[in-house]
C-alpha positions as a Markdown table, in Angstrom:
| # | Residue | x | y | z |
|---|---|---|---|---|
| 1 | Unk | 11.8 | -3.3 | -14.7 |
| 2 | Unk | 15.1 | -5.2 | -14.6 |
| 3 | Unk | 15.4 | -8.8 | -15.9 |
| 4 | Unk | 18.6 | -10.6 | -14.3 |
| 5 | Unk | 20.1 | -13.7 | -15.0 |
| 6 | Unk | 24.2 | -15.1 | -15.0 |
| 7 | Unk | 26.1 | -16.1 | -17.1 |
| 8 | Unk | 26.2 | -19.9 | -15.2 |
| 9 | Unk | 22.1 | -20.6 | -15.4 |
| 10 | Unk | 21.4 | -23.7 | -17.2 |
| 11 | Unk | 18.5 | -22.1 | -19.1 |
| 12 | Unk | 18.4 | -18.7 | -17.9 |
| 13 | Unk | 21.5 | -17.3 | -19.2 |
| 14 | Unk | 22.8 | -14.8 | -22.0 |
| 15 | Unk | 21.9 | -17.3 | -24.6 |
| 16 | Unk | 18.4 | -17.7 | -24.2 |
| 17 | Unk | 16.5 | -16.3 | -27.4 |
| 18 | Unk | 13.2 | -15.3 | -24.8 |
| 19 | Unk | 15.7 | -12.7 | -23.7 |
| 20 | Unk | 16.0 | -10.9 | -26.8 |
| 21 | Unk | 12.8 | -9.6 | -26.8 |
| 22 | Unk | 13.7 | -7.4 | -24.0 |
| 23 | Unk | 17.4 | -6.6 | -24.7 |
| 24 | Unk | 17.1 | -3.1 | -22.8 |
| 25 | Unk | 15.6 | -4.4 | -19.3 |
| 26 | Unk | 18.3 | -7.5 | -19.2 |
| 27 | Unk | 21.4 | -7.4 | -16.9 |
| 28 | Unk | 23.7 | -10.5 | -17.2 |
| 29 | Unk | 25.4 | -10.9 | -13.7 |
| 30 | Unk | 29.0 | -12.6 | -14.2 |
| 31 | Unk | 29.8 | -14.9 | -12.2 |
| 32 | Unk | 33.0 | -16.4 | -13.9 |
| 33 | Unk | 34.9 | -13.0 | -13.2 |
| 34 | Unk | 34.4 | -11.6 | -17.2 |
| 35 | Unk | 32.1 | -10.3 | -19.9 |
| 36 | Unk | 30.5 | -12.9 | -21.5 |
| 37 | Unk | 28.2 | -11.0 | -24.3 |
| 38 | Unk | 28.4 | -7.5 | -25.4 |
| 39 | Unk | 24.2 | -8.2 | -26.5 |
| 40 | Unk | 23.3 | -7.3 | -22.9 |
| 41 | Unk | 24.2 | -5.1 | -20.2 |
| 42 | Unk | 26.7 | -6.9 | -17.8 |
| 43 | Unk | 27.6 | -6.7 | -14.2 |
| 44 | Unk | 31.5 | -8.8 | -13.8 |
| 45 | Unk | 31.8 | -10.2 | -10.7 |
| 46 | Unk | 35.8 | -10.2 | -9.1 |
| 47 | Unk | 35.9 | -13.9 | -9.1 |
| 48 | Unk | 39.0 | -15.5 | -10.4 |
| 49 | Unk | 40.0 | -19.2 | -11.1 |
| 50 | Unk | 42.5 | -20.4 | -8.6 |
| 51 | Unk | 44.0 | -23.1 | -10.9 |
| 52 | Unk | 46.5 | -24.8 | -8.5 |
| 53 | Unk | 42.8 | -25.5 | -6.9 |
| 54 | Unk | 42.2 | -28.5 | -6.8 |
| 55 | Unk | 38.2 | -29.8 | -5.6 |
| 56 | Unk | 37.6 | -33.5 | -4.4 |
| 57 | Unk | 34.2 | -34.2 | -4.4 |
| 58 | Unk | 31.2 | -32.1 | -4.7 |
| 59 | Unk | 32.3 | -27.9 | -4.7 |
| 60 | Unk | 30.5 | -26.1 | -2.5 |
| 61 | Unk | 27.3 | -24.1 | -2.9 |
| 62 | Unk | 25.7 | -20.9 | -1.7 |
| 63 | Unk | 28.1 | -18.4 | 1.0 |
| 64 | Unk | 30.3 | -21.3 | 1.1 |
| 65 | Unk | 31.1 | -21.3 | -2.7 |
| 66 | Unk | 33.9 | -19.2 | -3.7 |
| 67 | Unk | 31.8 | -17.5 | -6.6 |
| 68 | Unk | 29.2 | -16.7 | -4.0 |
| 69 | Unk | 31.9 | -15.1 | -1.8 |
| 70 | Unk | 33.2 | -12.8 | -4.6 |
| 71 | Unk | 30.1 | -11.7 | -5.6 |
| 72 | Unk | 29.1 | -10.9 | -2.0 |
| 73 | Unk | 32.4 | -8.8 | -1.8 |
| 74 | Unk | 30.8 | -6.1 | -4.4 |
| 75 | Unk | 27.3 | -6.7 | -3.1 |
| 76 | Unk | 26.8 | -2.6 | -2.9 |
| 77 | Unk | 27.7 | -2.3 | -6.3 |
| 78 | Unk | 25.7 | -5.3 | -7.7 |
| 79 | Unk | 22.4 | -3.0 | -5.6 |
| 80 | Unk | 23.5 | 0.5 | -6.9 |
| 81 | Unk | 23.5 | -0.9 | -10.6 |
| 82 | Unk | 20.0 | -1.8 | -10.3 |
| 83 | Unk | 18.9 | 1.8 | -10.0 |
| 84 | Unk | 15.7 | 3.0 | -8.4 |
| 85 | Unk | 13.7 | 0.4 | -11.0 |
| 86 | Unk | 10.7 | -0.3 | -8.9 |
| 87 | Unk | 11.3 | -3.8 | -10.2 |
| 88 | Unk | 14.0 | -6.5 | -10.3 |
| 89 | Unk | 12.8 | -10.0 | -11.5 |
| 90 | Unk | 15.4 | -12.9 | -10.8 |
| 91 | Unk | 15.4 | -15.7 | -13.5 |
| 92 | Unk | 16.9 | -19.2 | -12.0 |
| 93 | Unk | 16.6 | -22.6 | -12.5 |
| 94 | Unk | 18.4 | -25.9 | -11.5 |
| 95 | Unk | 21.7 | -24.4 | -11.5 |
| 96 | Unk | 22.4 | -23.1 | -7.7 |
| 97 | Unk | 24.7 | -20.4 | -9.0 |
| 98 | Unk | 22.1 | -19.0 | -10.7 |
| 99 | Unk | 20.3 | -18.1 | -7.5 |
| 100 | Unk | 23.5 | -15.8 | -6.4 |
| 101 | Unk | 22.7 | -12.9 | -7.4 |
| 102 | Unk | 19.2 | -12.9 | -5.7 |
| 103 | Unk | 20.6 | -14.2 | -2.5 |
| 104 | Unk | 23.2 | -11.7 | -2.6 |
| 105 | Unk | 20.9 | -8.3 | -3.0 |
| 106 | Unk | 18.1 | -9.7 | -1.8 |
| 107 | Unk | 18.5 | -8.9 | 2.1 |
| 108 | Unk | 20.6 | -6.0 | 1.2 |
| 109 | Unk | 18.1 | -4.0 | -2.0 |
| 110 | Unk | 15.7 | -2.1 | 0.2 |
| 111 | Unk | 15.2 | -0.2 | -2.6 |
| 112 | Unk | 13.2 | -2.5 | -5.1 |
| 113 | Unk | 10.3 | -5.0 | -5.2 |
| 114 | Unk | 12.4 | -8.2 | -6.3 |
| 115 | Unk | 10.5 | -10.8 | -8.4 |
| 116 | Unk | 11.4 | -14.8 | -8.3 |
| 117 | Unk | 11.0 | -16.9 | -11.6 |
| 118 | Unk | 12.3 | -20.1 | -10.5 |
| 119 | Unk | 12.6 | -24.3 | -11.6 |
| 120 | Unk | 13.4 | -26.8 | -9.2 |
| 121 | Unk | 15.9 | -29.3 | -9.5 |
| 122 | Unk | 16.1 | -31.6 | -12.1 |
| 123 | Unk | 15.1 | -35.6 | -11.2 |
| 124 | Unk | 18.4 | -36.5 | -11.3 |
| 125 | Unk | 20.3 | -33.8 | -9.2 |
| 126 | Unk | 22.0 | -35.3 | -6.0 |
| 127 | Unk | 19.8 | -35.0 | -3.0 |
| 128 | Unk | 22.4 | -32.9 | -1.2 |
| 129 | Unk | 21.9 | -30.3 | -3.8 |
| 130 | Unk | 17.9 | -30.6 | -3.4 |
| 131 | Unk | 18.6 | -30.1 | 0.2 |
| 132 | Unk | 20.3 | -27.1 | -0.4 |
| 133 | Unk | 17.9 | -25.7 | -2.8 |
| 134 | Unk | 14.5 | -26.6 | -0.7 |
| 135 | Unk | 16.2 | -24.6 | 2.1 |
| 136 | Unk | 16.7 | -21.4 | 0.5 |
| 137 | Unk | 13.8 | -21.5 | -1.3 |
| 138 | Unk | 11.5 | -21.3 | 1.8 |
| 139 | Unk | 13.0 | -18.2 | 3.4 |
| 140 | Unk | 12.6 | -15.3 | 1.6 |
| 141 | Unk | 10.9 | -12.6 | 3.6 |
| 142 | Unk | 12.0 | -9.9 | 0.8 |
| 143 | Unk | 10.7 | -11.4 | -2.0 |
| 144 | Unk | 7.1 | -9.7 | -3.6 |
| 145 | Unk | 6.6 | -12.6 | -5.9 |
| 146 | Unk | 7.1 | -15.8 | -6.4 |
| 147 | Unk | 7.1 | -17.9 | -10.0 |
| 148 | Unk | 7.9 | -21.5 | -9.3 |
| 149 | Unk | 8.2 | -24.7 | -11.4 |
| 150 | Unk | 8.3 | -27.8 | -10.3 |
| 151 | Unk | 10.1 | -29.8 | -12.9 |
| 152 | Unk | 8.8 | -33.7 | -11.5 |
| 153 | Unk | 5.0 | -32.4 | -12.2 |
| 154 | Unk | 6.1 | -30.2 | -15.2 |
| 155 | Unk | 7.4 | -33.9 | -16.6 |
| 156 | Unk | 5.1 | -35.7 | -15.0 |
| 157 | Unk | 4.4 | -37.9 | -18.3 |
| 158 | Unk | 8.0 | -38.7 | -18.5 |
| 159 | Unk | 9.9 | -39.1 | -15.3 |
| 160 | Unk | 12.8 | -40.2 | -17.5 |
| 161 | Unk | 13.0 | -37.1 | -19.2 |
| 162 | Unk | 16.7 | -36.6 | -18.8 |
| 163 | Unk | 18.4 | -35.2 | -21.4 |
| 164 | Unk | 19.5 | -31.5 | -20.7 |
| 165 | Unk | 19.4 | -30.3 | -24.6 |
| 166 | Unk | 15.6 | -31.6 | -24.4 |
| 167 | Unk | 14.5 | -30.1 | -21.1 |
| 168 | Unk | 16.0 | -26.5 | -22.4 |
| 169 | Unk | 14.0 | -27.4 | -25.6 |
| 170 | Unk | 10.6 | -28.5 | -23.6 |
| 171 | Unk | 11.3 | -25.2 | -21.0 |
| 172 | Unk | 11.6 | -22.8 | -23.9 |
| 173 | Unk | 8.4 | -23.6 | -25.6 |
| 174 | Unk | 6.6 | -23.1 | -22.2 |
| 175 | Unk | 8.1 | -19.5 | -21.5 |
| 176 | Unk | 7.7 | -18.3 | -24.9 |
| 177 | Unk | 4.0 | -18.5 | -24.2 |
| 178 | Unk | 4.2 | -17.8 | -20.4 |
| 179 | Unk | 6.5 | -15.5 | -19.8 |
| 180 | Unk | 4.4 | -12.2 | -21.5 |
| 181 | Unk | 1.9 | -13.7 | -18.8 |
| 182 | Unk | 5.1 | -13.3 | -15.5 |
| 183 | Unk | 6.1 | -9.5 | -16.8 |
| 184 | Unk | 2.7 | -8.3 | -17.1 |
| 185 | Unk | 1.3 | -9.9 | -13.5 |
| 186 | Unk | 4.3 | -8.6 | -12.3 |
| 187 | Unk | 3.4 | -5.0 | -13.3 |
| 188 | Unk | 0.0 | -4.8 | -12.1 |
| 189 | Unk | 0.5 | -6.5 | -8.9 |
| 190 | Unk | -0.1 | -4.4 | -5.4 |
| 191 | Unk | 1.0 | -6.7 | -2.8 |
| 192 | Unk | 3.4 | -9.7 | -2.4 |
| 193 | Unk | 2.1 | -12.4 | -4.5 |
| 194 | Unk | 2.5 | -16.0 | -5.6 |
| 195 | Unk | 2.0 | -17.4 | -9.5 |
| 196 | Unk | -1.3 | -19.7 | -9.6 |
| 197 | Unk | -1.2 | -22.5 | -12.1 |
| 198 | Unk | -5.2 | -23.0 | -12.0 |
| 199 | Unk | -6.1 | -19.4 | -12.7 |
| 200 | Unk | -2.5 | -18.8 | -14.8 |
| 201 | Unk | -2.6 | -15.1 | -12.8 |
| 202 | Unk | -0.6 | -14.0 | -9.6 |
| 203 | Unk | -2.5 | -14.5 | -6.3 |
| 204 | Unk | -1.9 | -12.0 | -3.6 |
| 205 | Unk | -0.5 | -14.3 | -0.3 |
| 206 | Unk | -3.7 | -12.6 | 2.1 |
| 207 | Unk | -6.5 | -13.8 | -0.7 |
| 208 | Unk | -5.2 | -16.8 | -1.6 |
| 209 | Unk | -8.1 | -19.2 | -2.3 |
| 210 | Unk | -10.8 | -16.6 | -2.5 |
| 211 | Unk | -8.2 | -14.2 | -4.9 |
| 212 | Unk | -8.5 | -17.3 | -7.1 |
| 213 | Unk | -10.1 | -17.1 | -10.2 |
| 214 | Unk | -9.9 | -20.0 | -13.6 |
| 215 | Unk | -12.6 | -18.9 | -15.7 |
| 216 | Unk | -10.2 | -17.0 | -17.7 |
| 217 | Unk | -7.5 | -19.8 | -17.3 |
| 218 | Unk | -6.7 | -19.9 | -21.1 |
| 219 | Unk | -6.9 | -16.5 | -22.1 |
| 220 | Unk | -3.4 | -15.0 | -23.4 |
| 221 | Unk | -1.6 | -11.9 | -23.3 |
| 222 | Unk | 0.4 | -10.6 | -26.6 |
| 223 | Unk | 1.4 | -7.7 | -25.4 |
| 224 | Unk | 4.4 | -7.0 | -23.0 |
| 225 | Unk | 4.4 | -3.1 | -21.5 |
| 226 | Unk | 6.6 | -2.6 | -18.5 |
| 227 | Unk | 8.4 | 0.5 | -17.6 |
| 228 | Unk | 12.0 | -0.5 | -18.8 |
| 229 | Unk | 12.9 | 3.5 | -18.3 |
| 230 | Unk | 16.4 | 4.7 | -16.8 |
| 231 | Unk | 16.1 | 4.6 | -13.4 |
| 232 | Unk | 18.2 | 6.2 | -10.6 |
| 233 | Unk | 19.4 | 5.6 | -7.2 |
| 234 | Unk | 18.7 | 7.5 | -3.9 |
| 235 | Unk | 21.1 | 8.1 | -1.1 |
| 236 | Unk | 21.0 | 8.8 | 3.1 |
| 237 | Unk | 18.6 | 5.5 | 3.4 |
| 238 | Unk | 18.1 | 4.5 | 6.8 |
| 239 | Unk | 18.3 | 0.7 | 8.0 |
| 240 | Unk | 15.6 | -1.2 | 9.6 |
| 241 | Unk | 16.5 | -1.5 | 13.7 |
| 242 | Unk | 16.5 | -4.7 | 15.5 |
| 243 | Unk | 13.1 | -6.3 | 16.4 |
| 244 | Unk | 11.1 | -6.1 | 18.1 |
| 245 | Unk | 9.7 | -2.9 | 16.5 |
| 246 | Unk | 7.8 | -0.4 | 18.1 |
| 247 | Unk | 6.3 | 0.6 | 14.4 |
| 248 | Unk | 3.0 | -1.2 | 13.8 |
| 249 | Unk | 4.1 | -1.1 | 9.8 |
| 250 | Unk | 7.8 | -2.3 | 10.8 |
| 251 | Unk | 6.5 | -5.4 | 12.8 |
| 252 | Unk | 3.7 | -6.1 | 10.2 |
| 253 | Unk | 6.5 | -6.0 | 7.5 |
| 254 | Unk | 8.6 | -8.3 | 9.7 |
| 255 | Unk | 5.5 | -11.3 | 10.3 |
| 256 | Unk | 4.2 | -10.5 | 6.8 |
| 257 | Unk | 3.4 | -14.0 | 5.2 |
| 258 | Unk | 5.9 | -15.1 | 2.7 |
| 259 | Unk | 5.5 | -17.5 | -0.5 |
| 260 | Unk | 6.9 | -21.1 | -0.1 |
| 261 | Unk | 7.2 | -23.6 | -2.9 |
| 262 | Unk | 6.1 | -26.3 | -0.1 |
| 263 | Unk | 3.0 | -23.9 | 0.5 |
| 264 | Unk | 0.2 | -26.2 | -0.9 |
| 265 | Unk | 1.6 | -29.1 | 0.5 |
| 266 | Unk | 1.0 | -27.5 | 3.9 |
| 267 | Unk | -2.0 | -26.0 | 3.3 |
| 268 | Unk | -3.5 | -29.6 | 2.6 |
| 269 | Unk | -1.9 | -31.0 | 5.8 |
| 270 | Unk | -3.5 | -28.3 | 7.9 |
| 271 | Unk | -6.6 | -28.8 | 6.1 |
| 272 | Unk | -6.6 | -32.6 | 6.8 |
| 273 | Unk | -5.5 | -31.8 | 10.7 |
| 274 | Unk | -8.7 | -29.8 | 10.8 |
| 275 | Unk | -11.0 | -32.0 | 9.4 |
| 276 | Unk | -9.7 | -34.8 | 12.0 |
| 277 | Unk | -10.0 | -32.4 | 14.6 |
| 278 | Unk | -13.6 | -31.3 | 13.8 |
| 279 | Unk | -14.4 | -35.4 | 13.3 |
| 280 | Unk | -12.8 | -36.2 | 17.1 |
| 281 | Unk | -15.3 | -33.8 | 18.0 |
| 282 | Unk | -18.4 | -34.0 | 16.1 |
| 283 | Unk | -18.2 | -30.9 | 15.0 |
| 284 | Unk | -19.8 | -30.1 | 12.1 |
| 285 | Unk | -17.5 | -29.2 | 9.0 |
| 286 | Unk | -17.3 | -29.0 | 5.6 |
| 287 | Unk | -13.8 | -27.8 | 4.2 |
| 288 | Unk | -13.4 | -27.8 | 0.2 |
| 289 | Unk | -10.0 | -28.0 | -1.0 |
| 290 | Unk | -7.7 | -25.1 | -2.2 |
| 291 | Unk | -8.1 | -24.6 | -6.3 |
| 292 | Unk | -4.3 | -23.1 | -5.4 |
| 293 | Unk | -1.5 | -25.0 | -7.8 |
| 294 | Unk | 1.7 | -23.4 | -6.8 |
| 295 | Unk | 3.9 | -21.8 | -4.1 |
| 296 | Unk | 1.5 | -20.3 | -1.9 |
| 297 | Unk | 2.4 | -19.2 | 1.6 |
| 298 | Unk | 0.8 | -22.7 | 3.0 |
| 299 | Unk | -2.5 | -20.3 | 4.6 |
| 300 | Unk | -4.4 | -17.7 | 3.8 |
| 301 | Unk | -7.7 | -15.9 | 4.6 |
| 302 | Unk | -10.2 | -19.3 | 4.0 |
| 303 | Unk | -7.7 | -21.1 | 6.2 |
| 304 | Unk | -7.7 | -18.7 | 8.4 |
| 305 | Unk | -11.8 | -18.7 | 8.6 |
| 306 | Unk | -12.0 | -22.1 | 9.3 |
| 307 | Unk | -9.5 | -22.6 | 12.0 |
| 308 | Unk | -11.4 | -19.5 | 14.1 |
| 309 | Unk | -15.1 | -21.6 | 13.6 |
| 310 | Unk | -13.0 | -24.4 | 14.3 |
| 311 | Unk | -11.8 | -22.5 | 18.0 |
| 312 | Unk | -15.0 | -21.2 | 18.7 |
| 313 | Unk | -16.9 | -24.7 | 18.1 |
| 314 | Unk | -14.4 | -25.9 | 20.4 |
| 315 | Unk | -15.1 | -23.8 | 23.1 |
| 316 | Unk | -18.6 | -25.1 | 23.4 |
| 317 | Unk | -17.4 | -28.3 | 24.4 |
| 318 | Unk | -16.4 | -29.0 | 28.1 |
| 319 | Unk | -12.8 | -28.9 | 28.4 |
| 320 | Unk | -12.3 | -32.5 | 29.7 |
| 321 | Unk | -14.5 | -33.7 | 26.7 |
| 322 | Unk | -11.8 | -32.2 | 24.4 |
| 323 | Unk | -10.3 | -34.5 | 21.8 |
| 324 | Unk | -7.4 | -33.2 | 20.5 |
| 325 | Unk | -6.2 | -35.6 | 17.7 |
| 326 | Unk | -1.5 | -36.0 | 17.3 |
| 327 | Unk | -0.4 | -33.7 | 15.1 |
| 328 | Unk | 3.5 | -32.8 | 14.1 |
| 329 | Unk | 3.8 | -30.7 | 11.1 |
| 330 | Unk | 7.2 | -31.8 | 10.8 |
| 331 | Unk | 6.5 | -35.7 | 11.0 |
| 332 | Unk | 3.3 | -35.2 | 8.4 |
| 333 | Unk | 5.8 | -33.5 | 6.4 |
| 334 | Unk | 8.1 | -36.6 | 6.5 |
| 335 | Unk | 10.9 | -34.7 | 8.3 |
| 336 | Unk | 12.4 | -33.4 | 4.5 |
| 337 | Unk | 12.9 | -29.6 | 5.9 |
């Protein structure tokens, strides 16, 4: 396993002490165009200041930023240097540049299962950046798991918790103990997967409420073993062609479900949307709520389950006694996609 960061990430960079744990599996991406530690293993990027540059206003994030662009330009080289690890885990947080190096390999590494660790924007990040950051966080078809924090609930007790050296203080104590718990799930998982907060585990997307477990919520893990072995890269790799596919595997690999740090807020509207549905019809129904806390891919197999007994209950109704209660994902949402 490979652990990336940059040298730009607010928390996650070269300086974080969790890191040193695991000197031999960490690759510090560059971003600023030079080394920045000789500790790790580092991967420069081309960029280079432009100094008669002069920004008014806000600089401009993801393919429109100029470090984005540079890094893009060597995106073949940034792929080969992760070898033929079977995994790449992508640490991130409120910094957008710190999400550059997964956006950049991410469509083009057909090669590895990539990992997300991720924190959401801090309370008093401009809403243009949240934007930004919501977007590209829910579109990530190529992504096997998904670790997300949610800083507004992760300081939930103190919403004016604002001061940076304090937040890097508060989110190191909380990795130290969690993050043994991330590489481990991370080397025993078999299919794409989200991290559960109730059961503290990795859910697979397809099991979601019933792949839920908490009795072992508090139990800890000590020891770290990943394979952090030399890896190597293989050649004459063959792109994917255009869908539609003619390959059962291709098209389910295409419409495969896909973890989304909205995903429980979704789940619950679709749950409320079929209670109202089953009450318009009398329909007998009892739904219990999703254990789920975390970015989960918004349905799974229960969801599924309920919607088909919903459909065939339905069908035993005339279709002019139908009652089919308004219902706009986006508008229950409150139009913030």
């Amino acid at each position: 396993m490979y652990i990336v960061v940059t040298d730009c990430g607010y928390f996650w960079n070269h300086n974080n002490p969790i890191l040193k744990k695991y000197k031999e599996s960490v690759i510090v991406v560059c971003l600023n165009g030079q080394k920045v530690t000789d500790e790790y293993r580092c991967f420069v990027s081309p960029y280079k200041i432009d100094k008669r540059q002069i920004h008014i206003g806000q600089v401009p994030q993801g393919p429109q930023s100029e470090k984005y662009k540079a890094l893009e330009s060597v995106a073949d080289k940034l792929v080969f240097s992760f070898g033929y690890h079977e995994d790449i885990l992508f640490l991130t947080d409120d910094n957008s540049e710190s999400l550059y190096p997964f956006l950049v390999a991410g469509y083009k590494n057909n090669y590895n299962k990539k990992h997300l660790c991720a924190i959401s924007p801090l309370i008093y990040d401009c809403s243009t950046y949240k934007d930004f950051y919501n977007h590209i966080m829910n579109d990530f078809p190529f992504l096997s798991s998904l670790f997300y924090v949610d800083i507004e609930e992760f300081f939930d007790e103190d919403k004016r918790f604002n001061n940076m050296k304090k937040v890097n203080e508060r989110m190191t104590s909380y990795f130290e103990i969690i993050f043994p718990r991330i590489l481990n799930g991370i080397h025993k998982l078999k299919e794409k997967s989200y991290f559960d907060f109730s059961s503290m585990e990795y859910v697979p997307l397809t099991e979601g409420y019933d792949g839920i477990d908490i009795s072992e919520k508090h139990k800890t893990i000590d020891k770290v073993d990943f394979d952090i072995t030399p890896g190597f890269f293989t050649l004459g790799l063959t792109l994917l062609p255009d869908y539609p596919f003619d390959s059962p595997y291709d098209i389910e690999r295409t419409e495969q479900l896909t973890a989304r740090i909205d995903g429980k807020k979704i789940c619950n509207i679709l749950r409320e949307q079929r209670i109202r549905l089953a009450q318009a019809n009398n329909i007998p129904f009892d739904s219990e709520e999703c254990p789920s806390i975390g970015p989960c891919a918004g349905t799974c197999r229960k969801c599924d389950s309920e919607a088909t007994y919903l459909r065939e209950e339905l069908e035993k109704i005339p279709p002019e006694k139908r009652v089919y209660p308004h219902f706009d994902v986006l508008e229950e949402m409150g139009n913030d996609r």
